[in-house]
N, C-alpha and C positions, 0 to 999 in steps of 0.2 A: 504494500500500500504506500504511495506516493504521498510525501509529505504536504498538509492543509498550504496554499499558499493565498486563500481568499475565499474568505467567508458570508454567505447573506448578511444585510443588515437585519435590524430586529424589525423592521419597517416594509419589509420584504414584497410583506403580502399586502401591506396598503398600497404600495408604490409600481407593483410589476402588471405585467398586464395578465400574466396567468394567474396571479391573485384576484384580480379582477374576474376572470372568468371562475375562478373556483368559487367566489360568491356568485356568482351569477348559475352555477348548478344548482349550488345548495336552495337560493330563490326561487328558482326557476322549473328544476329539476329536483328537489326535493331530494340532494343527492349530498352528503358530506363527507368530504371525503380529508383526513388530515395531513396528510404528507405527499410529496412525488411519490415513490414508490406506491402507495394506495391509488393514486391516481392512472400511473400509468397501467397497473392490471386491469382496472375498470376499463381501460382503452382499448387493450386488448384481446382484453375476454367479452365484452359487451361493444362489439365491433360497431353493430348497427346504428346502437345510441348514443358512441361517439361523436361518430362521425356525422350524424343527423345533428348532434349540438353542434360541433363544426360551421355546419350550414346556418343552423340560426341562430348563434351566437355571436357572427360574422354579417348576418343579414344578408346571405349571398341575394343578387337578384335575379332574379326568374322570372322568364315568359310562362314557362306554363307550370305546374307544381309535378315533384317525382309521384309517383305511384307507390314505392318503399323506396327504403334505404339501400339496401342489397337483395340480388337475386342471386341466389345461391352461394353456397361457403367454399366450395372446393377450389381452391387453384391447381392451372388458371381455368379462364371461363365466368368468373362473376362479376356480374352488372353491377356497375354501381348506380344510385338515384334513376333506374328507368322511366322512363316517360317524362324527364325534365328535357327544360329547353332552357339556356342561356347562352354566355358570348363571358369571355376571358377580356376580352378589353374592356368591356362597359363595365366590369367590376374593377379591373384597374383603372380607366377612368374615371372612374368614383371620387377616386381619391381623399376619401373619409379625413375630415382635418385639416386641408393642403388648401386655403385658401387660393381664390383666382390668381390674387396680386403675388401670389409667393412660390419660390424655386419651388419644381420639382424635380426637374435634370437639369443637372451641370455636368455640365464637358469642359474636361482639360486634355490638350493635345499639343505633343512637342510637334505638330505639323501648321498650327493656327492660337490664334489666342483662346482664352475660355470661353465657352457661352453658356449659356443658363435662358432655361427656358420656363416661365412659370407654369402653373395648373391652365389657365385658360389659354396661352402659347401652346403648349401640349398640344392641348385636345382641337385646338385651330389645325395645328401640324397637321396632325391625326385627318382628320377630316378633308382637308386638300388633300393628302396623298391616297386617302379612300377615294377617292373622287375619284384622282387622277388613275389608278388600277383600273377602277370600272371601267373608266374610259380605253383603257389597255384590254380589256373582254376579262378579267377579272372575277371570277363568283366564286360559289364557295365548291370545296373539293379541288382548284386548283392550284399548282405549287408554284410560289414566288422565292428567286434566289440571292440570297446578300454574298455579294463578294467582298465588304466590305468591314473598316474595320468597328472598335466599339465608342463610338461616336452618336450624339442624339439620333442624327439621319437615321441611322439602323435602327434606332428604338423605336422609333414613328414608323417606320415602314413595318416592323413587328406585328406593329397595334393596328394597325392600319388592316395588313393585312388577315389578320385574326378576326377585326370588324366585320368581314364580308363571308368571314366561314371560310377562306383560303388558307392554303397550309405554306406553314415561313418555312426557310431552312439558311442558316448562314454556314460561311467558311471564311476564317480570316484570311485578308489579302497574304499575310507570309504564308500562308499553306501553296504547296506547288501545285501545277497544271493536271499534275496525274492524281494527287491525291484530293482535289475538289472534283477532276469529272467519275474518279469511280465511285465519288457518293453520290453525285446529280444525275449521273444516267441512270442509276434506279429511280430514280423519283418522278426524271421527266419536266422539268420545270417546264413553266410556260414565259415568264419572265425573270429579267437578271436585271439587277440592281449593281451595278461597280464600281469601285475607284478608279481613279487613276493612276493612285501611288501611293507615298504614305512618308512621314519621316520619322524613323527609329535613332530617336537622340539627334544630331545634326546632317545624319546620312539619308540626303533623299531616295526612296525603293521608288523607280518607276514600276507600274504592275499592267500597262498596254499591252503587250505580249503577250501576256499570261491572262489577259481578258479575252481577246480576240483568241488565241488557243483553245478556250473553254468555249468563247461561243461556235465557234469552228465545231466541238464534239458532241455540242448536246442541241439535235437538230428537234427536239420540241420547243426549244425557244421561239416565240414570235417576237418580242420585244427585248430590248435591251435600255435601259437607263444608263447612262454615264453620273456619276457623281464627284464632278472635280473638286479635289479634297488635297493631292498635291500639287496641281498647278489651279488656284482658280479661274483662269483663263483657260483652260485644256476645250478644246471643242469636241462632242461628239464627233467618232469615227464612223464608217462603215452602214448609214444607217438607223446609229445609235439615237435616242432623246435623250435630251440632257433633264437632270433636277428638276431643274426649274419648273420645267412642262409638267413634270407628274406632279409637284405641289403649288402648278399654277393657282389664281384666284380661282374661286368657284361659286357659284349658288346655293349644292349642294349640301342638305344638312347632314351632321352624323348622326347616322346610325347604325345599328348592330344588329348583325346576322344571328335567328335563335337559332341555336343549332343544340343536337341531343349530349349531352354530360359528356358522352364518351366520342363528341365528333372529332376528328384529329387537329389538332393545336401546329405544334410544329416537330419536324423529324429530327431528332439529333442519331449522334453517331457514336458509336464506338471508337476507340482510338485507329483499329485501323491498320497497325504495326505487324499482323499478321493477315494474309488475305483480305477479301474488300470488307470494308466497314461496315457494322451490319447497323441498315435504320431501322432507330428505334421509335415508333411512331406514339406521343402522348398525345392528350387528349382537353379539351376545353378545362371542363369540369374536377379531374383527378389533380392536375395543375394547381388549378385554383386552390382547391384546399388544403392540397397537402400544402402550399406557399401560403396562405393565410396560416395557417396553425404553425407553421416554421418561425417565420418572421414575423409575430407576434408572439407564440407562447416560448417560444425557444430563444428565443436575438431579442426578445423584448422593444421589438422596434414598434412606433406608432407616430403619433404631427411630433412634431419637432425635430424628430429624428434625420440626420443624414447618413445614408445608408452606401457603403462602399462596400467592392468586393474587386480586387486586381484580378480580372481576367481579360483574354479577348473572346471574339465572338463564335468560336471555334470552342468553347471548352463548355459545359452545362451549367457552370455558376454564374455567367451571364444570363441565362434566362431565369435564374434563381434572384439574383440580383433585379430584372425586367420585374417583377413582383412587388418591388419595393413598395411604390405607391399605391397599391392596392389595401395597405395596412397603413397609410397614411403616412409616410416616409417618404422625403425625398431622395433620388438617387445622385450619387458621383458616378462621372463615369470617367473611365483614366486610357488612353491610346500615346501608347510612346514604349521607350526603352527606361524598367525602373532604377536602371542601375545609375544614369547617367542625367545629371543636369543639364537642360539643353535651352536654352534663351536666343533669344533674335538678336544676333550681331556679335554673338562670340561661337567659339567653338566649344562642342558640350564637353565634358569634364565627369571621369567617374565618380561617382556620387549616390551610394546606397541611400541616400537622407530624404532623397527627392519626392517619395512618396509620404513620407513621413509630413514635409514640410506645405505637400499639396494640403494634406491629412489637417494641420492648422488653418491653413486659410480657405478652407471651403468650410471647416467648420462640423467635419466629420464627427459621427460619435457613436457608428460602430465601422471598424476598419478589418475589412476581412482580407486575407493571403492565401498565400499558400504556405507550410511546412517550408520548404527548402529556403525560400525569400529568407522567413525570419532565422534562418539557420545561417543563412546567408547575410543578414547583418552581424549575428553576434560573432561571426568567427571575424568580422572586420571589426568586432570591438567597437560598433557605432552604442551612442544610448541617444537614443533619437527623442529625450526627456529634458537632453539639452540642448538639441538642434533646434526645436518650437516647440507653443505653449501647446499642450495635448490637454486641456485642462478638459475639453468637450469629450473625451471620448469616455463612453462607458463599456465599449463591448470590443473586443478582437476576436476575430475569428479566421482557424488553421486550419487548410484540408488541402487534399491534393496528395499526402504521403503522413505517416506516420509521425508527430511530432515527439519528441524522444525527453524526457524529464529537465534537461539541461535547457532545454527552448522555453519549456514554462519556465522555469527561474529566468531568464534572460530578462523575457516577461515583464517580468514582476520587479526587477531590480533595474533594467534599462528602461522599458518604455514609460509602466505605470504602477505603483501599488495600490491602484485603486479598482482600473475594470476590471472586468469581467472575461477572462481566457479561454476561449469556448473550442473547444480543438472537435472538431467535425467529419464524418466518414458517411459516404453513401456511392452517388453512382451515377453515372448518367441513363442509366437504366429505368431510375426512379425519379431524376431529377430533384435530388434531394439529398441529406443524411438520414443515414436511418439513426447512430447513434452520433452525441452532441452533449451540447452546456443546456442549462435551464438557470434561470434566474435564481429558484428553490434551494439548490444545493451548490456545495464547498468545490474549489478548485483544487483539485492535486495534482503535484508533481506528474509529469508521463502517465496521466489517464483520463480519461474521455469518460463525463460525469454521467450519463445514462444513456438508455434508451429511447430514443424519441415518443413520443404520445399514439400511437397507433402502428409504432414500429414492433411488434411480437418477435424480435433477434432473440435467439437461442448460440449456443455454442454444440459442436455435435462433435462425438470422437468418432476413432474408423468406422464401426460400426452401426453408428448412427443414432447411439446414445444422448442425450441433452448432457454438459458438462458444466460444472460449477469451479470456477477456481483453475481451471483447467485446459488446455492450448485445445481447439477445436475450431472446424470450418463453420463459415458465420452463414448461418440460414435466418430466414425470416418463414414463419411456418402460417401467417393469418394474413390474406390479401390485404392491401393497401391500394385505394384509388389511384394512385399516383403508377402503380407500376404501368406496363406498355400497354396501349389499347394492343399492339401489336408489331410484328416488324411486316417493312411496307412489302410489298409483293410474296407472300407468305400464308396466302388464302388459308389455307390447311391449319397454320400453326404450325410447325413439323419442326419449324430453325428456330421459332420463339419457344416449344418446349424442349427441345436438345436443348438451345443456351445456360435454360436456369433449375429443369423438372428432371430432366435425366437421371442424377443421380440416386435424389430420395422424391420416390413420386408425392405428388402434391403440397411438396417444403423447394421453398426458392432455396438455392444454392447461390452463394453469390460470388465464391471466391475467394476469400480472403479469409486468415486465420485470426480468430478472436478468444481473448479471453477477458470473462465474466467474472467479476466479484462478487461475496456475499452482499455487500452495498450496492450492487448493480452498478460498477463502475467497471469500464469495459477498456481494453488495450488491445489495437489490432499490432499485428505485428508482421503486416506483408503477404502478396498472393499467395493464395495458395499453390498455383502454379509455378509460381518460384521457388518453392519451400527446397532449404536447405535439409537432407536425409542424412547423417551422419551416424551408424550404424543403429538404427533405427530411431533415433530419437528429433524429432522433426524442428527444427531450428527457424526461427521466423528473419527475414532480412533487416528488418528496421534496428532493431537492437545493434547488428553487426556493423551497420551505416554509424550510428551514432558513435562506439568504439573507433570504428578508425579513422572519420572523417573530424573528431575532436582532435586530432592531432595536427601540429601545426603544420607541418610538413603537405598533409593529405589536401587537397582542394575539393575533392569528388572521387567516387568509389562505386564501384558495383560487383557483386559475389554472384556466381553462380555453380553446380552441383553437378556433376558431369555420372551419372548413373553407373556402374557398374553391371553389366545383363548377367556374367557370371556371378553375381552375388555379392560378388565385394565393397566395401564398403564408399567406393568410386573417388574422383577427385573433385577438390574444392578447391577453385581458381578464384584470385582474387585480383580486380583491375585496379588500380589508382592513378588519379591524375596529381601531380604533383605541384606546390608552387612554384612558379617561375624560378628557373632559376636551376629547380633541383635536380639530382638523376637520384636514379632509385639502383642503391648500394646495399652491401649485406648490413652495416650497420642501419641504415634504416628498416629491411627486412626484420631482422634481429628485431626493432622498438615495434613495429607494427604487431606481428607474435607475439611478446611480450605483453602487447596491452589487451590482446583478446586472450589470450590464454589468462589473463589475471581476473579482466572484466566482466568476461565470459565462463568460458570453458576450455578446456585442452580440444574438445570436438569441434571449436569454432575455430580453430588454427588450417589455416590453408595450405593448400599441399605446393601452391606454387604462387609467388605474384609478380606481377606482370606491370610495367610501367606504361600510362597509353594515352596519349594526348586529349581527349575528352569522351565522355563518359556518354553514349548513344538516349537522347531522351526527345518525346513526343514535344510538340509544341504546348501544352500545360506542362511540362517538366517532368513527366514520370522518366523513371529510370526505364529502360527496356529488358529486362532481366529475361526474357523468355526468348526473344529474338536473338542477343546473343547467346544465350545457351545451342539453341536452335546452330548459326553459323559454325560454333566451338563443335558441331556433333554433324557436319559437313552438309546441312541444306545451305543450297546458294542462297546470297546475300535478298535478290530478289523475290526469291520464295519466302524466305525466314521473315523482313522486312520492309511494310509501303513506307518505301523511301521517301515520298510526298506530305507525309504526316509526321515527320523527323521535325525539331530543329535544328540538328546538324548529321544530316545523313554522310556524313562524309566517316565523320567517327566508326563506323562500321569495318573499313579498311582494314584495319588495325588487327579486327577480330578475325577476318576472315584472312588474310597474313598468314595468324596464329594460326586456324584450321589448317592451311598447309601444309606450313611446319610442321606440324602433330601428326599429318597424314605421314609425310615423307618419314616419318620415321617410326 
């Protein structure tokens, strides 16, 4: 158990918003319930009547009223809310709180100065670009595509097109040519939204190439948009309408397509890193709620609130983030390079501070990341408590990878000792965490304070036992709105239940290894796919990250487990990227062993390591741990790896070198 580093006040439950709703059960629902843990069984064992308060606790609005709450228990296959009709936008346009005259997105971009759009700019946006769709033959069922990056445009084109019952799908401009047309030729779009470029810190990316490549492959396109973002002057090519046209002036009033709970929202994807991406298609309705109950009983976000999350538009915590105002929170939204300070008329300058310091003057107060970021400042020793005043902020939150017990202190000692450290795991699967912080309960050291409200996570051993205290794969055994209405071209189901049902029939599998406390305090510790086997005792990667990459020497690392078929107990390679500077000698061999055999175990010692100029990870930064396993065990690069969905596909080199090597001898 990880040491308390922040505790509720005693004021907790007057002050939070899930306090607010547990009196409003107890009024309303004649329900009392005294603690989280009371709470969250009721969530999950009385599924229906959750998430039925969900609905009118939140005041979702509705065209026509559901028939029940759920149709049937089994996953998959149950409906949720049948016979309802609404629209995901008109409930984020609601914007409960968020006065006309007041922000609801701000944009900061090292490509233009910042803008800030209030509630009734919004929803004006909103409405010319509906317009302009329509005008483009636009209705609902068809797919509109953002090439662009995470910028308001994209967030009105979002809503926009959610408005009309059409299905969004973005890919960030740095994603490459092959890795945006093998997710968009499943789909089919009928229209494309683009940049033209973009600037990452002071380096402008032209991306015309890489537009015109994509529209060249996906011959459902009729229209195309230009969105000039790195040259304001840029003219449409080939064709193209510019902006402007689709949020010309209009007559047009807005309004909103009702469409059934489960009509499809927008398609996200899998990372991708192994064959094509599989889309995952959510849905109006499952959306909505699972992000209303997220970002209010979990993030405590409501009016006042400005709500940030560093992603681009390519990872699922943007459309998590898109949610904001729907719980009456304003959004930041951040497009650029965070490492680097970049200003008009100097040249940018590295700079970890930089989000830190957007963070005070927009006035942020909750500020979400990713794991590695904040790993990535404290090995630079920033305390970004003296860079600007954080006085506003009450909430961080960590996801993306494992945050490791040293990161919460960082925490607590550099940023703030006051918020709230909310370290977060889910998926884009679900478009969500399943386990997370709550306002209710204590911060510890390296763990993740519960279960989410409607998330039923079990831990399971080999055999498929529920485990307490104990390393097991993390299932969710009770449907959740939120999971996939489906993946797209997959009539049958056949690839949406291989993905999650294959293993233990009718318990989601999700992948990843978890363990549960008696306090329901949970510590994932890495795929399961990854999972290090060391004569039978199954070794999680995060831990191993954390040991070697605290050493000064390490910049970035990745482990992976090379099988044995005759039995034996196989090899365990280990990569590191070194600081500038260094080569990797047996005296540092020698310190690298010495601190996992100390930290760890004698079974966490690697059988060989390996010096390698950077460490192969997706554009969200996960590490690729399966791809190079994959390359190290002789599938080619292109098989093992979609190169297009890399931020540095170059890195891969290195590894497959190695398989060579290994081969030839």
């Amino acid at each position: 158990m990880g040491d308390v580093l922040w505790t509720p006040s005693d004021e907790v439950r007057e002050r939070s918003r899930i306090g607010h709703y547990l009196r409003w059960l107890r009024d309303e629902r004649g329900l009392a319930l005294d603690s989280y843990d009371e709470l969250w069984q009721w969530s999950v064992t009385d599924l229906s009547a959750f998430w039925q308060s969900i609905w009118d606790y939140f005041d979702v609005v509705a065209h026509t009223p559901a028939q029940r709450t759920m149709a049937g228990d089994t996953m998959p296959g149950v409906r949720w809310f049948p016979g309802a009709t609404l629209n995901y936008a008109e409930n984020v346009l609601r914007m409960p709180g968020i006065g006309d005259d007041e922000p609801a997105v701000i944009g900061y971009s090292q490509s233009r100065p910042p803008v800030t759009r209030t509630a009734a700019e919004l929803r004006e946006d909103v409405r010319r670009v509906r317009a302009g769709l329509r005008r483009l033959g636009v209705g609902p069922g068809d797919r509109v595509a953002a090439y662009a990056p995470n910028i308001p445009e994209t967030y009105v084109l979002l809503l926009a097109t959610a408005s009309l019952g059409a299905i969004f799908s973005s890919c960030a401009p740095e994603f490459g040519t092959r890795s945006v047309t093998d997710r968009w030729r499943q789909i089919e779009p009928t229209v494309l939204v683009a940049v033209d470029g973009y600037r990452y810190g002071d380096k402008p990316v032209d991306r015309r190439a890489e537009v015109a490549a994509i529209r060249s492959a996906l011959p459902s396109l009729r229209h195309t948009v230009l969105l000039p973002y790195l040259d304001p002057a840029a003219a449409p090519a080939d064709g193209a309408l510019p902006w402007s046209e689709l949020a010309a002036e209009t007559d047009e009033p807005l309004a909103f397509e009702a469409v059934p709970f489960d009509h499809p929202l927008y398609v996200l994807y899998s990372s991708g890193t192994t064959g094509l991406p599989k889309p995952i298609v959510h849905g109006h309705g499952g959306i909505l709620l699972e992000h209303l109950k997220m970002l209010a009983l979990h993030h405590d976000l409501g009016p006042g609130d400005r709500f940030f999350w560093f992603s681009t538009t390519g990872w699922m915590m943007w459309n998590f983030l898109a949610s904001g105002p729907a719980v009456g929170s304003a959004i930041v939204l951040f497009d650029g390079n965070p490492g680097v300070r970049a200003e008009a008329g100097r040249p940018a300058e590295p700079d970890l501070g930089a989000l830190w310091r957007m963070a005070a003057d927009a006035g942020i107060t909750y500020f979400g990341t990713s794991a590695p970021f904040l790993l990535a400042c404290r090995k630079a020793e920033l305390r970004p408590r003296d860079l600007a005043d954080l006085s506003a902020l009450r909430g961080l939150g960590s996801t993306g990878a494992p945050l490791p017990a040293e990161g919460f202190r960082w925490v607590y000692e550099a940023v703030s000792d006051t918020l709230q450290l909310q370290s977060l795991s889910g998926g884009t699967d679900v478009c969500t965490g399943f386990v997370g912080g709550v306002p209710l309960l204590p911060v510890r050291a390296g763990e993740i304070a519960c279960r989410c409200l409607g998330a039923r996570v079990e831990a399971r051993s080999a055999d498929g036992t529920p485990v307490l205290n104990q390393l097991g794969e993390l299932v969710i055994t009770a449907p959740m709105p939120s999971m996939p209405v489906g993946f797209w071209n997959d009539p049958d189901g056949r690839r949406y239940r291989e993905a999650y049902f294959d293993v233990y029939p009718g318990v989601w599998r999700h992948g990843d290894w978890i363990t549960i406390n008696e306090h329901g305090g949970c510590v994932i510790t890495g795929r399961s796919d990854a999972t290090l086997n060391r004569g039978g005792v199954r070794l999680g990667t995060a831990e191993f990250y954390s040991v070697v990459e605290g050493l000064d020497e390490v910049v970035d690392s990745v482990v992976v487990h090379l099988e044995d078929n005759e039995g034996g107990a196989g090899e365990l390679l280990l990569f590191v990227v070194l600081a500038e500077g260094l080569e990797l000698d047996d005296g540092l061999r020698r310190k690298i062993v010495r601190e996992l055999r100390t930290a760890l175990s004698p079974r966490h010692v690697p059988d060989e390591i390996y010096q390698v100029r950077a460490v192969p990870r997706t554009l969200s930064a996960k590490k690729l741990e399966v791809p190079v396993k994959k390359i190290l065990t002789g599938t080619p690069v292109d098989a093992a790896a979609a190169t297009g969905a890399l931020a540095n596909p170059d890195s891969l080199t290195a590894f497959e070198q190695l398989a060579r090597r290994r081969a030839a001898h």
